[in-house]
TIKOLVEX-969934 format. One line per field, with one value per atom (N, C-alpha, C): residue number from 1; residue in three letters; chain; x, z, y. Coordinates in Angstrom, 2 decimals. Example, Ala and Ser with C-alpha at 12.3 -4.5 7.8 and 13.67 -1.06 7.14 Angstrom:
REM residues 2
seq: c(1,1,1,2,2,2)
type: c(ALA,ALA,ALA,SER,SER,SER)
mol: c(A,A,A,A,A,A)
c1: c(13.19,12.30,13.20,12.85,13.67,12.90)
c3: c(7.80,7.80,7.80,7.08,7.14,7.87)
c2: c(-5.69,-4.50,-3.30,-2.25,-1.06,0.03)
REM end
This chain:
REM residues 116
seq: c(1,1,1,2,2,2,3,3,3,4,4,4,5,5,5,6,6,6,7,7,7,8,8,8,9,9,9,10,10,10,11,11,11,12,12,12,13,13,13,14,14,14,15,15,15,16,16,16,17,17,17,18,18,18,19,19,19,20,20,20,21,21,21,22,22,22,23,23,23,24,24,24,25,25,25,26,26,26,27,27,27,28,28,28,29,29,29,30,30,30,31,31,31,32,32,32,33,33,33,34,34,34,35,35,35,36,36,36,37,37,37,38,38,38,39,39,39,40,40,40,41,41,41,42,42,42,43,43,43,44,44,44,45,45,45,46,46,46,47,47,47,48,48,48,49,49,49,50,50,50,51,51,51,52,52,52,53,53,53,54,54,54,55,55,55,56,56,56,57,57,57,58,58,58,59,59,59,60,60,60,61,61,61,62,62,62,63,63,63,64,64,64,65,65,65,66,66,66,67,67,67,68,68,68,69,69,69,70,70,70,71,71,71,72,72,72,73,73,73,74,74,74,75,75,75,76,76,76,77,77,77,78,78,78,79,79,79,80,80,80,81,81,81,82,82,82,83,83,83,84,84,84,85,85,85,86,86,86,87,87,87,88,88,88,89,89,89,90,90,90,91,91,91,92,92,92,93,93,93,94,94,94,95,95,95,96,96,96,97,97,97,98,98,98,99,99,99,100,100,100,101,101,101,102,102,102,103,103,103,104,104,104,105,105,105,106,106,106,107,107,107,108,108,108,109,109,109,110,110,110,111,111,111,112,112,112,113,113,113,114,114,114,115,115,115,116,116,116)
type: c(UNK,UNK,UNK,UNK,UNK,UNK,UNK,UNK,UNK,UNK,UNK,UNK,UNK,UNK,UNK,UNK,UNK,UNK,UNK,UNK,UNK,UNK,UNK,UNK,UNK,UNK,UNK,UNK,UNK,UNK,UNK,UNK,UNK,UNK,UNK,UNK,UNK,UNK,UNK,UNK,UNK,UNK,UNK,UNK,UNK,UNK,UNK,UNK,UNK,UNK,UNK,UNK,UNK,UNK,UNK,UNK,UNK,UNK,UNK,UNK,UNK,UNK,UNK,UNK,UNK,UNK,UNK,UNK,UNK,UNK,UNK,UNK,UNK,UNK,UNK,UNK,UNK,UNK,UNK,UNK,UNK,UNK,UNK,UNK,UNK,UNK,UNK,UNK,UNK,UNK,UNK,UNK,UNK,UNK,UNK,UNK,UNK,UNK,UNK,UNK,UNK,UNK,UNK,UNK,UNK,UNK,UNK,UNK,UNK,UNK,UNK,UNK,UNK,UNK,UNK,UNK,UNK,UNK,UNK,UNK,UNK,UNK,UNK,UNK,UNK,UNK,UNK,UNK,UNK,UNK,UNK,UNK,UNK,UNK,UNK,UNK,UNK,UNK,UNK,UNK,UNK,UNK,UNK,UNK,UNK,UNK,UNK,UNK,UNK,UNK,UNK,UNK,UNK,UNK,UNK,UNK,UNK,UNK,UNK,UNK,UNK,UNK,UNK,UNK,UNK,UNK,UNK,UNK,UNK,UNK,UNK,UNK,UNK,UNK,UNK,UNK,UNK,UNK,UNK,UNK,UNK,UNK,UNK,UNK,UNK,UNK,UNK,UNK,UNK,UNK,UNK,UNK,UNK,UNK,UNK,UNK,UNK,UNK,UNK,UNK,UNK,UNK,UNK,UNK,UNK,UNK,UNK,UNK,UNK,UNK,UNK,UNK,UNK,UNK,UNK,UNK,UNK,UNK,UNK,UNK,UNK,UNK,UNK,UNK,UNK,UNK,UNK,UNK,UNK,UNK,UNK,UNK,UNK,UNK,UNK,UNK,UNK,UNK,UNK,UNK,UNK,UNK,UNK,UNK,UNK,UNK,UNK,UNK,UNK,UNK,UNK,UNK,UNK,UNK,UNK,UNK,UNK,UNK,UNK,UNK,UNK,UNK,UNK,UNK,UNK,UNK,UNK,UNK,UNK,UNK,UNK,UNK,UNK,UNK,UNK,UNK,UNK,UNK,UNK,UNK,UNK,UNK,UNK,UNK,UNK,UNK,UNK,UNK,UNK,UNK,UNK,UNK,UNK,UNK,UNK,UNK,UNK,UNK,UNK,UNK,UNK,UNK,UNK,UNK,UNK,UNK,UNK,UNK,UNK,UNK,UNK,UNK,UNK,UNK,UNK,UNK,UNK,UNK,UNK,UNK,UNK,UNK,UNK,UNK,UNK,UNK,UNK,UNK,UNK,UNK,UNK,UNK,UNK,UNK,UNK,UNK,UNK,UNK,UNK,UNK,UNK,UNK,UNK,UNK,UNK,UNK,UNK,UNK)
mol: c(A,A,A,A,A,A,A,A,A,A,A,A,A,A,A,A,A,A,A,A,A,A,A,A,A,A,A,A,A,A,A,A,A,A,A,A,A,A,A,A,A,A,A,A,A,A,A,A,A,A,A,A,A,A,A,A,A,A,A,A,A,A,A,A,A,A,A,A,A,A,A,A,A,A,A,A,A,A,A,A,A,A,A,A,A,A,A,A,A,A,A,A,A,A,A,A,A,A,A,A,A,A,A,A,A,A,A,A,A,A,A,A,A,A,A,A,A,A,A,A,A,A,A,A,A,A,A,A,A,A,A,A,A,A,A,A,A,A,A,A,A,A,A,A,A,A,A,A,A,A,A,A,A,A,A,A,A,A,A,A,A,A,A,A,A,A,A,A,A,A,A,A,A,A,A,A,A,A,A,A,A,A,A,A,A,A,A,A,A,A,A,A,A,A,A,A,A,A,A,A,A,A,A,A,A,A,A,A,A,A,A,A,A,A,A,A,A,A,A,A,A,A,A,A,A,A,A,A,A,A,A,A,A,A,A,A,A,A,A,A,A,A,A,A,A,A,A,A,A,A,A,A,A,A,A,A,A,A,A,A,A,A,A,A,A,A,A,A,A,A,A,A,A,A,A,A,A,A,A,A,A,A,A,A,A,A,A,A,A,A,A,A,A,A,A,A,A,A,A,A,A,A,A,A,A,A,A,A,A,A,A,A,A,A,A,A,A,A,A,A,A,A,A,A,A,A,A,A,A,A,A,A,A,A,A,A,A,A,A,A,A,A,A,A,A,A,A,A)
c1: c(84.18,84.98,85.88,87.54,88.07,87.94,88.56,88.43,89.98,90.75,91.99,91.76,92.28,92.39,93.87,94.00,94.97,95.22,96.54,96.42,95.45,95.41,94.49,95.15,93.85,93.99,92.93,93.11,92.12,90.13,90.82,89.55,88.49,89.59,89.16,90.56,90.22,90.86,90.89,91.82,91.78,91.68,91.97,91.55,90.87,89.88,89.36,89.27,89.35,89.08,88.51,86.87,86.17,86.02,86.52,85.98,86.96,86.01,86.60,86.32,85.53,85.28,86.17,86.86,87.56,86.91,86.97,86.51,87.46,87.42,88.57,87.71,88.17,87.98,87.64,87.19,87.18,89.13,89.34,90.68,90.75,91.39,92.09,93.84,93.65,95.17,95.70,97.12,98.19,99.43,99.85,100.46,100.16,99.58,98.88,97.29,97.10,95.87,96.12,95.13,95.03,95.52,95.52,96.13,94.59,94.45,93.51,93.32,91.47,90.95,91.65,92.13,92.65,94.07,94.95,96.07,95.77,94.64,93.45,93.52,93.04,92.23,93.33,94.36,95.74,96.18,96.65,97.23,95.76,94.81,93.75,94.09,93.76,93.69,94.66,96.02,97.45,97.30,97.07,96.56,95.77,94.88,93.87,94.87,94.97,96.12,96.82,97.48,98.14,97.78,96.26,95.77,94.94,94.01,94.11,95.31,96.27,97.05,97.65,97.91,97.99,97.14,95.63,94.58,94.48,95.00,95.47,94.16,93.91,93.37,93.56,92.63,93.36,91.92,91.97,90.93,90.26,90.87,89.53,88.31,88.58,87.58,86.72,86.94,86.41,84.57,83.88,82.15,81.67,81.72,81.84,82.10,81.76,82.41,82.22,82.44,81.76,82.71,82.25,83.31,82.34,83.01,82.52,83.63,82.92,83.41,82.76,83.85,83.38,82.29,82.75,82.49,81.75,80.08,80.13,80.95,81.02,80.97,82.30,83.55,84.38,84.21,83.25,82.81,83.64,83.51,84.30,85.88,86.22,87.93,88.36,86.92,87.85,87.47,86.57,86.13,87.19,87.66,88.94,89.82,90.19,91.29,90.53,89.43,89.10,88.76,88.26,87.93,89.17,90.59,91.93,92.57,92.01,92.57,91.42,89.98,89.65,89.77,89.31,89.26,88.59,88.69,87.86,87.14,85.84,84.91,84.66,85.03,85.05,84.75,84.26,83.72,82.75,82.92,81.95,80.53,79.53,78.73,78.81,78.85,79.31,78.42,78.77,78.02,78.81,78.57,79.10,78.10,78.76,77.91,78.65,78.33,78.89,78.57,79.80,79.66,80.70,80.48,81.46,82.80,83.99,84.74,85.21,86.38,87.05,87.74,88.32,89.03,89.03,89.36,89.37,90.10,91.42,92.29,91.67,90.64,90.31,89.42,89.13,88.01,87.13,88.32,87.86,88.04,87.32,87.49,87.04,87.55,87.05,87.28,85.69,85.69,85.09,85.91,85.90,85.59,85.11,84.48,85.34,85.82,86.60,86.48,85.98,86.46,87.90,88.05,89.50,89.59)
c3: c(82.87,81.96,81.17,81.10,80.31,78.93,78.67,76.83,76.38,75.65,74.94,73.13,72.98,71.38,70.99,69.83,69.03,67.96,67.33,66.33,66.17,67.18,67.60,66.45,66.17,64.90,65.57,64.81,65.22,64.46,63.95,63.39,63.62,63.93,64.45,65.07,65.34,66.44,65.63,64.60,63.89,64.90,66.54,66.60,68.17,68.61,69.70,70.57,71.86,72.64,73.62,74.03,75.27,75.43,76.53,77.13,76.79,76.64,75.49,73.73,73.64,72.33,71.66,70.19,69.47,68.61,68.20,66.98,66.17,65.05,64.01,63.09,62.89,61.58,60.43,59.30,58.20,57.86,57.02,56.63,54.97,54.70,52.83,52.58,51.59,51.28,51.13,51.15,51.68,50.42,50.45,49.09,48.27,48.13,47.04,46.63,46.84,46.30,45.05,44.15,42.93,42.14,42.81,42.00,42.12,41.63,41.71,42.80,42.80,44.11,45.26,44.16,44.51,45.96,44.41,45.87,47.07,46.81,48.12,48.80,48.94,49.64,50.39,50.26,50.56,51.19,51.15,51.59,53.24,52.85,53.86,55.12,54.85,55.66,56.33,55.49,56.81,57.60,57.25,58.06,59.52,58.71,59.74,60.34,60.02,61.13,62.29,61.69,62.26,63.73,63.40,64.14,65.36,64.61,65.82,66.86,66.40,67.21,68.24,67.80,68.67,70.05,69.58,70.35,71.21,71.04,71.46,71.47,70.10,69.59,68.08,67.49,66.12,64.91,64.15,63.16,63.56,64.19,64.42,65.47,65.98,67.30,66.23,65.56,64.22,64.60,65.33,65.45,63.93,63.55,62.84,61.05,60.50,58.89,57.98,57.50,56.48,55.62,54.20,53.38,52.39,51.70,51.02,49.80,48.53,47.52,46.13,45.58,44.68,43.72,43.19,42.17,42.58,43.11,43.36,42.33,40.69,40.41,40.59,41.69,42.04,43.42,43.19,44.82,44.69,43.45,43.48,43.41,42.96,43.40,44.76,45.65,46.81,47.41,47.42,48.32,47.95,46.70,46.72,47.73,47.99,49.23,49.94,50.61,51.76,52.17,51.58,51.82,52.32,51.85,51.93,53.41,53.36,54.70,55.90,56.13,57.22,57.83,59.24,60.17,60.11,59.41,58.90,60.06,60.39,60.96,62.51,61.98,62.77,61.89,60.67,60.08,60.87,60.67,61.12,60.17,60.76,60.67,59.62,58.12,57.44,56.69,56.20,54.55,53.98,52.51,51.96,50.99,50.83,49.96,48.73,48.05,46.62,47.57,47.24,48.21,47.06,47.24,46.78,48.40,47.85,49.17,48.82,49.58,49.87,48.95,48.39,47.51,45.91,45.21,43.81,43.57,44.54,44.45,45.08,45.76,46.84,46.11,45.68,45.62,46.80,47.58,48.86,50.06,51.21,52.29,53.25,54.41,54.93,56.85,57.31,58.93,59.23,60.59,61.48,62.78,63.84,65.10,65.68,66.61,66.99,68.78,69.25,70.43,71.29,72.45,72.66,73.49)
c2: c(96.68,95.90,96.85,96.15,97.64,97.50,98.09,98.49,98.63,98.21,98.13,98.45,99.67,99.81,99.81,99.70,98.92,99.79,100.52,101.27,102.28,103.72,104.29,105.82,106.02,107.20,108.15,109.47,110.35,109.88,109.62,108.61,107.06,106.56,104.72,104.44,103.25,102.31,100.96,100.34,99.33,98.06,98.10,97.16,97.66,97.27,96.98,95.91,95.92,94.43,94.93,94.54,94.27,93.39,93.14,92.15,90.94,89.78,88.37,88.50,90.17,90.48,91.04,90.79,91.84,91.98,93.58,94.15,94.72,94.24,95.29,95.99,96.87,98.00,97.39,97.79,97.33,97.34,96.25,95.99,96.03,96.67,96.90,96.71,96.05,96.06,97.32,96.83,98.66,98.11,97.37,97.15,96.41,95.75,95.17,96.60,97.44,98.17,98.42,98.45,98.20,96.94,95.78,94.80,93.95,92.30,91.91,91.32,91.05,90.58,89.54,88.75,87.82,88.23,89.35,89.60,90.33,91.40,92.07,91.40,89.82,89.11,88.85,88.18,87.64,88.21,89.56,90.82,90.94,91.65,91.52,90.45,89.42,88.04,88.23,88.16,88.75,89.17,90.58,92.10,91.10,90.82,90.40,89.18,88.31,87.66,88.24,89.14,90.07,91.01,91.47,91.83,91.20,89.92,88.82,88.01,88.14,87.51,89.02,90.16,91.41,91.47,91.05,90.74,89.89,88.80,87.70,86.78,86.73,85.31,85.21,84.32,83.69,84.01,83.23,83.01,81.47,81.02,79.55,80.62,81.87,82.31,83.53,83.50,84.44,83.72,85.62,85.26,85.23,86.39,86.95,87.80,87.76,88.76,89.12,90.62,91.15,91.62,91.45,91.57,92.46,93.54,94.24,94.24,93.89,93.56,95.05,95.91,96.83,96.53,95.15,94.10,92.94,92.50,91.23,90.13,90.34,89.66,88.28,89.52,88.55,88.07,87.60,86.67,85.53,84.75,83.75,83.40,84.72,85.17,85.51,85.72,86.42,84.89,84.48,83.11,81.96,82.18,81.07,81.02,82.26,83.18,82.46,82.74,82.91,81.39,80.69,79.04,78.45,79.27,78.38,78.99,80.34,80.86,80.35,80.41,80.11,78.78,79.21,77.63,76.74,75.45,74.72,73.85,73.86,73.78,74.98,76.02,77.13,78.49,78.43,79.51,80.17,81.49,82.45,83.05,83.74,84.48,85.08,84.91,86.25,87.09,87.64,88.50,89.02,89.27,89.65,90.44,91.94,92.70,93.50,93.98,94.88,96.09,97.02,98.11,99.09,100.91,101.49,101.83,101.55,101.92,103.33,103.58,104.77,105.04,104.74,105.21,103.58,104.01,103.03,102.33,102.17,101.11,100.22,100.23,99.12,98.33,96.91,96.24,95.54,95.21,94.19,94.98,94.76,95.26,94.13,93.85,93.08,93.15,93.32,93.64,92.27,92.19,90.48,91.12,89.99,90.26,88.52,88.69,87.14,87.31,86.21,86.11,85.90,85.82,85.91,84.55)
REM end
């Protein structure tokens, strides 16, 4: 079975596809960093749009998702985002944890697993 990566760094591969499987990287906002969760989340989800459809599938095929938040206590800022962006009766698998990321502009991070 082949293997197709996507945005290939000496480091990771933001996106992967085996098979009928895609895997993406963890995802952070790039212009919106340091603003609030809220625009993270917004900014993120794009990204991730972006990258499912590269893949060639969408967010209704979303297995999958983990979201790592600096702050639980804005669970309920990022889930506003996120209730409005997913596929409604096609939600995935998720979790969500309080995590420290990479650098301090980041609050949200968010890695998806989607079929094709």
């Amino acid at each position: 079975m082949s293997i197709q990566r996507f945005e290939i760094g000496p480091r990771m591969s933001q996106v992967v596809v085996h098979g009928n499987t895609v895997y993406l990287a963890g995802v952070v906002a790039q212009k919106t960093a340091g603003e609030s969760v809220t625009k993270q989340t917004e900014e993120i989800l794009s990204i991730i749009d972006g990258h499912l459809a590269k893949a060639g599938t969408d967010k209704s095929k979303l297995l999958s998702a983990t979201i790592y938040l600096t702050d639980i206590k804005t669970f309920g800022e990022m889930n506003a985002v996120w209730d409005g962006w997913v596929s409604t009766g096609n939600t995935p698998a998720r979790a969500t944890v309080e995590a420290g990321l990479a650098a301090p502009q980041y609050t949200v991070e968010i890695m998806v697993i989607a079929a094709k």
